[in-house]
C-alpha positions as CSV (number, residue, x, y, z in Angstrom):
1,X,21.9,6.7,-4.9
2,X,18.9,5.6,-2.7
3,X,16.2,8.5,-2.2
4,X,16.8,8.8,1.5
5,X,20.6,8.7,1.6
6,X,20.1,11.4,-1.2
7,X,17.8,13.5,0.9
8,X,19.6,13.1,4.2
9,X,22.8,14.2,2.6
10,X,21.8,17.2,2.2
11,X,20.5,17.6,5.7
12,X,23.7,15.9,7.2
13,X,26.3,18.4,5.3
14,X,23.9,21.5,6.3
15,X,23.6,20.1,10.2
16,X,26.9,18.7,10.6
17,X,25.1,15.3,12.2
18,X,25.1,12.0,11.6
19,X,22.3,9.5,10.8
20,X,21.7,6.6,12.6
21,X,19.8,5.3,9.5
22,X,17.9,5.5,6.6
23,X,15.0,3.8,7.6
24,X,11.8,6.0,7.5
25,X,9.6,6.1,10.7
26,X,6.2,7.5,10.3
27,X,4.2,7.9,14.0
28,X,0.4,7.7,14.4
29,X,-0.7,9.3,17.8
30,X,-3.4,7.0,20.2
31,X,-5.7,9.3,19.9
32,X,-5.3,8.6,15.7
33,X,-5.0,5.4,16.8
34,X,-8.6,5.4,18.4
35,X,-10.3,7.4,16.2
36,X,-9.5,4.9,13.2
37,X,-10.5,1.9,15.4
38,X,-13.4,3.5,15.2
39,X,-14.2,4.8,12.2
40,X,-13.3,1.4,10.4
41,X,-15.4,-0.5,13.0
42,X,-18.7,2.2,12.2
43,X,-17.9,1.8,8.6
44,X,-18.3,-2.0,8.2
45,X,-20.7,-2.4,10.8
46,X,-23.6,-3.4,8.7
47,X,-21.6,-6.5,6.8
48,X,-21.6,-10.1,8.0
49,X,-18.1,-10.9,10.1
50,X,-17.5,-6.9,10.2
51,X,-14.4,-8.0,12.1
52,X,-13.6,-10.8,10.4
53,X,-9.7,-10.7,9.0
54,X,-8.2,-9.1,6.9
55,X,-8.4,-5.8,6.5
56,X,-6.7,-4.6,3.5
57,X,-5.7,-0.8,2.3
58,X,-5.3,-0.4,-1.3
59,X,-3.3,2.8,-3.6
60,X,-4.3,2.3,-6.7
61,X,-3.5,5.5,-8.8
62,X,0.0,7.7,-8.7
63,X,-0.2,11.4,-9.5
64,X,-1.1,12.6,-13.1
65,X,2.4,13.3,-13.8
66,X,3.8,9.9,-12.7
67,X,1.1,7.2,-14.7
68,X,3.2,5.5,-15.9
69,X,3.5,3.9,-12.4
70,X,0.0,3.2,-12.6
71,X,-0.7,-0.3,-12.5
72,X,-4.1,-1.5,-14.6
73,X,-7.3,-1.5,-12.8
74,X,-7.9,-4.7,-14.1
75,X,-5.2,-6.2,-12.5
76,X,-6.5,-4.9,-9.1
77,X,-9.7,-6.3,-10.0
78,X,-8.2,-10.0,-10.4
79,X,-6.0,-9.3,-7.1
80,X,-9.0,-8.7,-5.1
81,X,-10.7,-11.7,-6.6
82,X,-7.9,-14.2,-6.1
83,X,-7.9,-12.3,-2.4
84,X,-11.3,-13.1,-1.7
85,X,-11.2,-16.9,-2.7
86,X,-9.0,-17.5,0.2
87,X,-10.2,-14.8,2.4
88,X,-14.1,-14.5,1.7
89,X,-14.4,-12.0,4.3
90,X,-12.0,-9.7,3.7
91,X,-12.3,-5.8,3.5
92,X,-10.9,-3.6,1.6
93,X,-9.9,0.2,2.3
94,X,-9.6,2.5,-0.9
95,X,-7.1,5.2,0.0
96,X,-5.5,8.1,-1.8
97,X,-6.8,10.8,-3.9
98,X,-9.8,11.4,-5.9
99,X,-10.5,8.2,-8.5
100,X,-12.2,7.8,-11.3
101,X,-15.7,6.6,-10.8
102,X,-14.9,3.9,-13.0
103,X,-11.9,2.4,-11.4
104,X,-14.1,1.9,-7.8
105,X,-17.3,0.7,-9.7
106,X,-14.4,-2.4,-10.8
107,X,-13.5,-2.9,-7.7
108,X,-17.0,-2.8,-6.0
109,X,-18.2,-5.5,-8.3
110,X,-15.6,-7.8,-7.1
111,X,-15.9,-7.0,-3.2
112,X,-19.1,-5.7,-2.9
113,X,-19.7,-3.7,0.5
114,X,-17.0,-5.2,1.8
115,X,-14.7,-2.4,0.5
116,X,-15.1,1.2,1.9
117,X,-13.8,4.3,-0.2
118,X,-11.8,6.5,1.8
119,X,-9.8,8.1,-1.5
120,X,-10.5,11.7,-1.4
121,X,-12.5,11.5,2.0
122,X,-9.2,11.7,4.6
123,X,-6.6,13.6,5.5
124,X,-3.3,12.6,5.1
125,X,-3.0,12.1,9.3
126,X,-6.5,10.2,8.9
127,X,-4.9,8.2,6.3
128,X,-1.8,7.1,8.2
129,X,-4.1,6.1,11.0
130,X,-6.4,3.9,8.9
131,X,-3.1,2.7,7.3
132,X,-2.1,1.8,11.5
133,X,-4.8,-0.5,11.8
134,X,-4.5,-3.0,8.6
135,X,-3.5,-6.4,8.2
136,X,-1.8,-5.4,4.7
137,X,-1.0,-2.4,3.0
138,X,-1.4,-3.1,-1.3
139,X,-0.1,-0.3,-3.4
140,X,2.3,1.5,-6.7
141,X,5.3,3.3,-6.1
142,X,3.7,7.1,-4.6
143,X,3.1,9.0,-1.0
144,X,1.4,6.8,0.6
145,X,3.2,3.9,0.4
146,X,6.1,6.0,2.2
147,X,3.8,6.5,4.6
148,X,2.6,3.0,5.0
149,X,6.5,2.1,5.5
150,X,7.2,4.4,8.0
151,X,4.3,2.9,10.2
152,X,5.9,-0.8,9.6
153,X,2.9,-2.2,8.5
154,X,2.7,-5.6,6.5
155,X,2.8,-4.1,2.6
156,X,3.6,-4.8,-0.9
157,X,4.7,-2.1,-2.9
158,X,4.5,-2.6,-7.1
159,X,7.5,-0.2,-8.8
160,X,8.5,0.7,-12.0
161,X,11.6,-0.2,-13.8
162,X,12.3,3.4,-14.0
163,X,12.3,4.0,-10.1
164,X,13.4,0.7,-8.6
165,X,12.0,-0.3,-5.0
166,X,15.6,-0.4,-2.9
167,X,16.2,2.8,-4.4
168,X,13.5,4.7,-3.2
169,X,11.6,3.1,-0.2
170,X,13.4,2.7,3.5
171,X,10.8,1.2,5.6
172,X,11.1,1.1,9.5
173,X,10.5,-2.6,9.2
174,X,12.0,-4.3,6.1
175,X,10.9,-7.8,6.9
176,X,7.5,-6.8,6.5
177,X,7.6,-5.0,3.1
178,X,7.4,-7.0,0.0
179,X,8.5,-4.8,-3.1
180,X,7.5,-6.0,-6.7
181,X,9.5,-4.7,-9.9
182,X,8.8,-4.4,-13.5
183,X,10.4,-7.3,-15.2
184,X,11.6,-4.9,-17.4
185,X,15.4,-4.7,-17.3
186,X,17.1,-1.1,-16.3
187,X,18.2,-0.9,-19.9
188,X,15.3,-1.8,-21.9
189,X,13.1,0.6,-19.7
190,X,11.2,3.5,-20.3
191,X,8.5,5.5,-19.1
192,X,6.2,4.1,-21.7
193,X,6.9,0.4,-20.7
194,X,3.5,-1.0,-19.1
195,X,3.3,-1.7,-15.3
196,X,0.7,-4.5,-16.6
197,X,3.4,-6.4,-17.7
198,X,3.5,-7.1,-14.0
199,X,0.9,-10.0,-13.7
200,X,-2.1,-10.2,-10.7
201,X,-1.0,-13.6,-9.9
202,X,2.7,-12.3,-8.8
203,X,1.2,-9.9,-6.5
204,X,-1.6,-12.2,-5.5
205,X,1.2,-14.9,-4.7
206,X,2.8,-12.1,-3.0
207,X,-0.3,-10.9,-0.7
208,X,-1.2,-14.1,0.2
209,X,2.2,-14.9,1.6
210,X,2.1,-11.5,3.8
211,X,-1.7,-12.4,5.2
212,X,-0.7,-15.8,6.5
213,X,2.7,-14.4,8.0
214,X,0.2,-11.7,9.7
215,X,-2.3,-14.4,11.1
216,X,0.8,-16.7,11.8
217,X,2.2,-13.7,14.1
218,X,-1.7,-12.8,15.7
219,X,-1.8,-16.6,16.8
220,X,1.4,-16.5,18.5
């Protein structure tokens, strides 16, 4: 049973009401709105083409518990490369929790400036508004990403065979969300198969097909 239908079940029988859907809906308030304008204009000011497109968030760590949804910094390093050889200047947004030193020095030596770290720095609220503004949402199967598909922002969303995408993500806006699986077949899987064996050029591929649907749709 999907997540939602699972959750709202229990709110239906307790409520006696009825669901219109199972679609998440997430909403950021104008004055969230304005404040992330803002904050993402102050904190590339000092680039070349500070509002040049895209603007891309990135989740790149799950909670301790969950790593095994973790997909390998490595691979998010030769996303954002194959990202910036089409898009040379695009930034990047770093959101979630606390990361390991490590993991952002791997990024910054692919983009540079051009990326901002907001993991650790935001609020959950703060986070959903930055999430409002971006031309594509890039994460693994955790918070966030609920988040980012209750907004109904462009997205791709990398899962686990053990907690497949249908199952557990109801976005407002399903044409918008691209979700990625572990090859791994349902009975093969466990919680020690490798989200690596997901590849950066399937996401890339992926990405890239999001971005030019989003500058399609802003040229319209």
């Amino acid at each position: 049973m999907p997540l939602a239908d699972w959750l709202l079940t229990l709110v239906e029988r307790g409520l006696g009401v009825t669901t219109q859907n199972r679609q998440v809906a997430y909403t950021v308030l104008p004055a969230e709105k304005a404040w992330a304008q803002e904050w993402l204009a102050h904190s590339f000011a000092r680039i070349e083409n500070p509002d040049a497109f895209p603007v891309i968030g990135l989740i790149i760590e799950s909670f301790p518990t969950f790593k095994h949804r973790d997909w390998p910094i490595e691979h998010f390093v030769e996303l954002c490369r194959g990202i910036t050889r089409h898009y040379p200047n695009a930034r990047f947004v770093l959101l979630g929790s606390q990361l390991p030193k490590q993991k952002i020095a791997a990024l910054k030596s692919v983009v540079g400036q051009r990326m901002v770290q907001a993991a650790d720095r935001l609020s959950m609220r703060e986070s959903g508004a930055i999430m409002s503004c971006l031309d594509l949402y890039i994460g693994i199967d955790t918070g966030p990403s609920h988040v980012a598909a209750g907004i109904g922002i462009p997205m791709v969303c990398l899962f686990h065979c053990a907690r497949r995408g249908p199952l557990v993500l109801s976005p407002v806006k399903p044409n918008l969300v691209t979700m990625l699986e572990h090859p791994c077949d349902s009975e093969s899987c466990s919680f020690d198969v490798s989200m690596g064996d997901l590849k950066p050029e399937q996401v890339l591929d992926a990405a890239l097909r999001q971005l030019q649907d989003t500058q399609q749709g802003q040229a319209v």
